[in-house]
C-alpha positions, 0 to 999 in steps of 0.5 A: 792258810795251809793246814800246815798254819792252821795246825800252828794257829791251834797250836798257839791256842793251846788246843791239843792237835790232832794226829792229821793236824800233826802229819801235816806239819811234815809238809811245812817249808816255812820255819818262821811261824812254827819257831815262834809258836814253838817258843810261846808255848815252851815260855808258856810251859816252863818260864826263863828256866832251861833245866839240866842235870849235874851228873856223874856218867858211870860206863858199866859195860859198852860191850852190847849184842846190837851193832848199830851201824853209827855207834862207838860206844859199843866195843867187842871184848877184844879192844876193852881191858876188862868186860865190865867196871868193877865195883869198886871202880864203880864207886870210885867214879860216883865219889869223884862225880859227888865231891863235884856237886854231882846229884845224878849218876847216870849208868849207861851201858850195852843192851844184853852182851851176855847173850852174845859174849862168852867174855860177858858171860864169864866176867859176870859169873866172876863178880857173881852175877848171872845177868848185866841187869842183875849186876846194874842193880847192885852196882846202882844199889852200891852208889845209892847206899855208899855215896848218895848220888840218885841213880837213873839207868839206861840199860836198853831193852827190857822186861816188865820184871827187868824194869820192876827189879831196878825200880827200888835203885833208880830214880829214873830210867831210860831208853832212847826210841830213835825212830818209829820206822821199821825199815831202818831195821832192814838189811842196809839200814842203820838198825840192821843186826840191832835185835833191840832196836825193832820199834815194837820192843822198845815202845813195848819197854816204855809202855812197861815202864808206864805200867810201873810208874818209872819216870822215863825218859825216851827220844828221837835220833834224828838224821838216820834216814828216817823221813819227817813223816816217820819223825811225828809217827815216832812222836805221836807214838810217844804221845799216846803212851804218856797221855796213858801213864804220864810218865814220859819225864822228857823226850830228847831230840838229838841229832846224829853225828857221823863218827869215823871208823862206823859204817856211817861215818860218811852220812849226811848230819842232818842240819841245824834247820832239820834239828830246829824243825824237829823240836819246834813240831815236837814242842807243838805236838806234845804241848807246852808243859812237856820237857824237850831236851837236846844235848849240848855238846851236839849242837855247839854255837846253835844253843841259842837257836836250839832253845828258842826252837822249843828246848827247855832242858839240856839233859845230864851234864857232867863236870868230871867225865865225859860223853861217853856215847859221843866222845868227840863231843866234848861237854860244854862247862858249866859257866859257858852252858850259863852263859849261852843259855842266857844269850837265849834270855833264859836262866840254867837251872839245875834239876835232878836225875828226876824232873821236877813233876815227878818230884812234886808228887814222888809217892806214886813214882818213887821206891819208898826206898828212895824216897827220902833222898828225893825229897832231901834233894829237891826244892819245892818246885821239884828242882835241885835244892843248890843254896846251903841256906836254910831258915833258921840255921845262921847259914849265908845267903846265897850270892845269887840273891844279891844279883837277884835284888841288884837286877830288880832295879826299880825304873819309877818310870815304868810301872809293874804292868808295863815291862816287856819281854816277860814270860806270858804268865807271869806277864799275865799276873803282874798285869792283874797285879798292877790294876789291883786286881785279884790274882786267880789261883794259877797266876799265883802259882805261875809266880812262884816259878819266876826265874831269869829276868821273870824272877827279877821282874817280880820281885821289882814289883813287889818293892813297887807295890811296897813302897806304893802302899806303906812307903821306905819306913821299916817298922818293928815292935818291942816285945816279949814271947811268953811260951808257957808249956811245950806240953801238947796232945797232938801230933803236928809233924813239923813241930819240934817244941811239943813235948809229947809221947811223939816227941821225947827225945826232941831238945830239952825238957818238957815244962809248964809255967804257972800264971805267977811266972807269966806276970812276972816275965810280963812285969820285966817285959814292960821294964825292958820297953815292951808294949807287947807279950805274945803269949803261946803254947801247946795244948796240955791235957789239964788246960781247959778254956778257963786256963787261957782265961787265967793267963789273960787275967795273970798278965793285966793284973800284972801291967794293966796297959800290956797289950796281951797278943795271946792264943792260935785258933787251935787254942781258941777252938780248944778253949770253947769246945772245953766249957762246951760254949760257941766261940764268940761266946768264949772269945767275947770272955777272953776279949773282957779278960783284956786279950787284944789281938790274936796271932795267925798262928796253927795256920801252917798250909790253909790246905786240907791235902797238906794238913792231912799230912803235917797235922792230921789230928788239929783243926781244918782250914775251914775251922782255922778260917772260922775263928779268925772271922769269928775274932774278927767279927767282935773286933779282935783283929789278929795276924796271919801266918803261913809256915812253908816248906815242907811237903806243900807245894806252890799250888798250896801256898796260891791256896792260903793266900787267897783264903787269906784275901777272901777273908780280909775282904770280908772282915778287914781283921788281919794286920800283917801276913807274915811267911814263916819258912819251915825250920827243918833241922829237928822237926820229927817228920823231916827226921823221919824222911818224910818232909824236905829240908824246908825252902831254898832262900829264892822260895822263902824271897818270893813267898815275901814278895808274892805275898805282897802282890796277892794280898795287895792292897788288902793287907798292908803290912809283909812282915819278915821273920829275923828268926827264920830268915836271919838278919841278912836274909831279913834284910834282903826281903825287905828290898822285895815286898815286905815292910817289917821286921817283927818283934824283937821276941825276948826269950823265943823258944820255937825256932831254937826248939826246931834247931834254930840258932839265929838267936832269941832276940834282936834289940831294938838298936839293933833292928834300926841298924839292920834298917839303915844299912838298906838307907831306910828309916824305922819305927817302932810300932803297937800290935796294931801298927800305930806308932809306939811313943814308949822310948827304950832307954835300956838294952833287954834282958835275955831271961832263960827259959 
């Protein structure tokens, strides 16, 4: 084996090479091997998806002091109108580029022409500027600020106060290595009169870049005359730098192409198989989560090839403006990028002007002042939010989910284990979830990033592990919410129905219903069909252990067989610490008061880092785990929920669920998990820029149908929330992993508080309807999951509240 092999093979381990084991690979003649390392290991990194940015490309100025010697887009002042765009054109460009779907303007333009034109100069001084960088900065400022596109600015060589004072109106920025070699920059070389383009400068600007924490995004021009040697010179370099900062977002490897009316014109492109060999060593050499992107437009009819060599990521594509660096190339459309993309069995996907790590963590590579607009912009995954859905807000589903759910086709021939051609980790985890095993952590989180034929493979096993475990039956309980104050002393973020000294210009008044309305609605509960009232509230500065007592007492005097599902562990562990007793003690007083089950909620993301965040000052993961064991461990079983959607990301959600599993294995006490997505509309934090505008509905229908797999067979029942998720979104969830559609909730505030319109109640016809149109039958069920005999003989009463 040559050492050539021997690094592929290290390589495939996952094994970071060393700089002689990447050398080697200059001398390999066999491309096999290293195409298909490369491919494992960018499956591995980033899945089925193929990532791109829809963008608007904003030509500030192409007069540029270089005269790279391939280049057309750089022009003397003589054969341009005016020197530079003006501002109004500027913006005119980004409203053309926003009304097209555009997310990113991209601002490319010459490096310092000022210093070599008196036209450049002049043309400044009359828009009131004394240098192009300090004219991009207003002119990205204008698109931010008037039109809301997210800027990234690839305006060459620069300062560390250059890069610090564009900082606050980029998301990104940019600046192309090209190559490591000096010698390109020597008389009869490419880079010959390019001041800008010696290599020591521009790694100078990238570590700079580094330094401020700027997401960057650099690359190589291949076929320039450079050597392979040279080429992992220039990626080792490139290396060195982001294991010392982190901040190379991605690293382009594109290919030159000959333009007539240049020096070059007459040069030798280098081939498809030069460009496959450079992604795929640099694939090996960076590693498999890297982003590597080659643009579309340089390669057409080989995006297949470029892909499966290592590619995971198109760059900036614009719908409405051309490639200005390379005109004659046009870019592909959208539809046909898709498909191409698909020819490679991969899903196009869109991302921002940032990539998605950098998203996930935005407060350390973000300008306060952008930061918001990120966090708006963005998925969960750090990607670009594209559905208009969002929980809550009566808004449609996207068509995408039906294709999603018509795709998972489930084949009772074949079990979720044995289906080939699946990405390794999400192979790896519907394999442990076949034989029942615990899913670890990072098999957990892997599956919230499922996309292309990965997505539809999970959510087909979810429905198999579904239907394995409670078969096509969709329950549903018919019961009343009782919310008895939205008075509350703490701060959660997320919660717009708390009435508080945080919260006084939140929707509607604040109130406090005493026990004798708590009976009577309970009285007309048990009059409309109700075997269940879910009594919940905030926490009221007067309400002390023996108030919960009182209500509990309220409610059974009232109707003696109600199932009385009442209080969050925040309540439980309130109630306690106020008559100074442990919790069994209190829970034992409230269980002989007649409380019957506990809901699972207070328990938003089971993650101290993200409770740190949403709700500083309530109870810890660990307390929240320590009521319910505690219910549990006296016989009141109780459900479990997770709100998500906001600041957390899949990490954490692979977290709760598994706090959820270990503490079912332990106590067996949870009846239901239930996901609940976050509304987002009038939630304080999100209105303060602080969260993001909750899930996109492929999260909230993976988070059902991953809930599934996690806690399989430990938890039987998926529940689906008709007011997060609205009837059809409901609908759709039951065909990936869950089983029932809740409570018919007479009379629920909290949603509609968080600016929820999907209404308050959904009959009981209604729900079987919703159930018939998937061709399932439904029943109705206790709290508790036993089959409810009582018959609704009368529509509910919607009572204000």
């Amino acid at each position: 084996m040559s050492t050539a092999q021997k690094a592929i093979a290290t390589a495939r381990e996952g094994t970071r090479l060393d700089d002689a084991q990447v050398l080697a690979l200059a001398d390999l003649t066999d491309l096999r091997p290293l195409l298909a390392a490369a491919e494992e290991l960018t499956l591995e990194g980033h899945g089925r998806a193929v990532t791109y940015s829809r963008k608007v490309f904003i030509p500030l100025t192409q007069l540029c002091r270089d005269v790279c010697h391939y280049c057309t887009f750089a022009k003397a002042p003589r054969s341009l109108k005016q020197a530079y765009l003006s501002p109004d054109e500027v913006v005119e460009i980004a409203r053309t580029g926003a009304a097209a779907g555009c997310k990113e303007a991209l601002f490319t333009l010459g490096d310092k022409p000022e210093l070599r034109y008196s036209a450049a100069r002049r043309a400044l001084a009359e828009l009131g500027h004394s240098s192009t960088l300090e004219y991009l900065e207003a002119a990205a400022r204008s698109v931010f600020t008037q039109v809301g596109l997210l800027p990234h600015l690839n305006p060459g060589v620069m300062n560390r106060e250059d890069l610090q004072r564009l900082r606050p109106v980029s998301v990104s920025m940019g600046l192309m290595l090209e190559t490591a070699s000096e010698r390109l920059s020597a008389r009869g070389g490419p880079h010959f009169g390019s001041p800008d383009k010696w290599p020591a400068r521009r790694l100078e600007t990238i570590e700079w870049a580094g330094e401020l924490a700027i997401p960057f995004t650099t690359g190589l021009l291949i076929g320039i005359g450079e050597t392979r040697l040279e080429r992992l010179e220039a990626l080792l370099a490139l290396r060195a730098l982001h294991e010392r900062y982190g901040h190379l977002q991605e690293v382009i490897i594109q290919n030159f192409r000959a333009k007539p009316g240049t020096r070059m014109s007459q040069a030798p492109e280098p081939s498809l198989q030069e460009h496959l060999w450079t992604i795929a060593v640099a694939r090996l050499v960076l590693g498999p989560r890297f982003s590597l992107q080659a643009p579309p437009n340089l390669q057409p009819g080989a995006l297949a090839a470029l892909v499966r060599a290592g590619v995971n990521d198109w760059g900036g594509v614009s719908p409405v403006t051309p490639d200005h660096v390379n005109p004659e190339a046009p870019w592909p459309h959208l539809e046909t990028l898709a498909t191409e993309t698909a020819a490679a069995d991969r899903e196009l996907t869109e991302r921002l002007g940032i990539a998605p790590p950098f998203v996930r963590t935005p407060e350390h590579w973000v300008d306060p002042a952008l930061l918001s607009a990120v966090r708006r912009a963005a998925d969960t995954r750090g990607l670009a939010r594209t559905d208009l859905w969002h929980a809550g807000a009566a808004t449609p589903v996207p068509a995408a989910a039906y294709t999603w759910i018509r795709e998972a086709v489930r084949d009772t021939g074949t079990g979720i284990s044995h289906r080939s051609g699946l990405s390794r980790p999400i192979a790896r985890a519907l394999a442990r979830a076949g034989r029942g095993a615990s899913l670890e952590e990072s098999d957990i989180e892997q599956l919230f990033y499922a996309a292309g034929r990965d997505l539809h493979e999970v959510l087909r096993a979810a429905d198999l592990v579904r239907e394995d475990a409670v078969g096509d039956e969709v329950s549903y309980i018919v019961n009343r919410n009782i919310n008895y104050t939205n008075i509350c002393t703490y701060r959660c973020g997320f919660c717009a129905f708390s009435k508080g000294r945080s919260a006084r210009d939140l929707r509607g008044p604040a109130y406090r219903i005493d026990t004798d309305e708590i009976a009577q609605r309970a009285v007309e509960a048990h009059a409309a069909g109700a075997t269940e009232v879910c009594l919940q509230g905030g926490i009221h500065p007067s309400y002390t252990g023996e108030t919960y007592l009182s209500i509990v007492a309220a409610v059974k005097a009232a109707v003696p067989d109600m199932h009385v599902h009442a209080f969050s562990p925040l309540e439980i562990m309130h109630g306690a610490r106020t008559l100074q007793l442990s919790l069994v003690d209190y829970l034992r007083r409230l269980k002989a008061a007649g409380l019957s089950t506990l809901p699972g909620t207070a328990a938003e993301i089971l993650d101290d880092e993200v409770r740190a965040i949403i709700c500083p000052d309530k109870l810890s993961t660990n307390e929240w785990l320590q009521v319910m064991r505690t219910a549990h461990g006296i016989g009141l079983k109780s459900t479990s929920t997770m709100m998500f959607g906001h600041v957390e990301q899949p990490r954490h959600w692979a977290r709760h669920l598994l706090h959820i599993r270990t503490l079912q294995k332990r106590t067996g006490g949870f009846t239901e998990f239930v996901p609940l997505p976050f509304v987002h509309m009038e939630a304080p934090m999100w209105r303060k820029g602080l969260a993001r505008s909750g899930v996109s509905f492929r999260e909230a229908l993976l988070v059902h149908a991953i809930a599934r797999l996690a806690l399989h067979p430990l938890i039987p029942n998926i529940q689906t929330s008709w007011v997060k998720m609205g009837p059809e979104g409901a609908a759709l969830t039951l065909q990936a992993g869950a089983n029932d559609l809740g409570g018919t909730l007479m009379n629920e505030s909290i949603t509609r508080a968080a600016g929820g319109v999907n209404g308050q109640e959904l009959d009981a016809a209604g729900i079987e309807r919703l159930a018939q149109t998937l061709g399932r039958p439904t029943f109705q069920r206790t709290t508790l999951y036993q089959r409810a005999h009582t018959n609704i003989a009368t529509p509910f009463i919607a009572i204000a509240q």
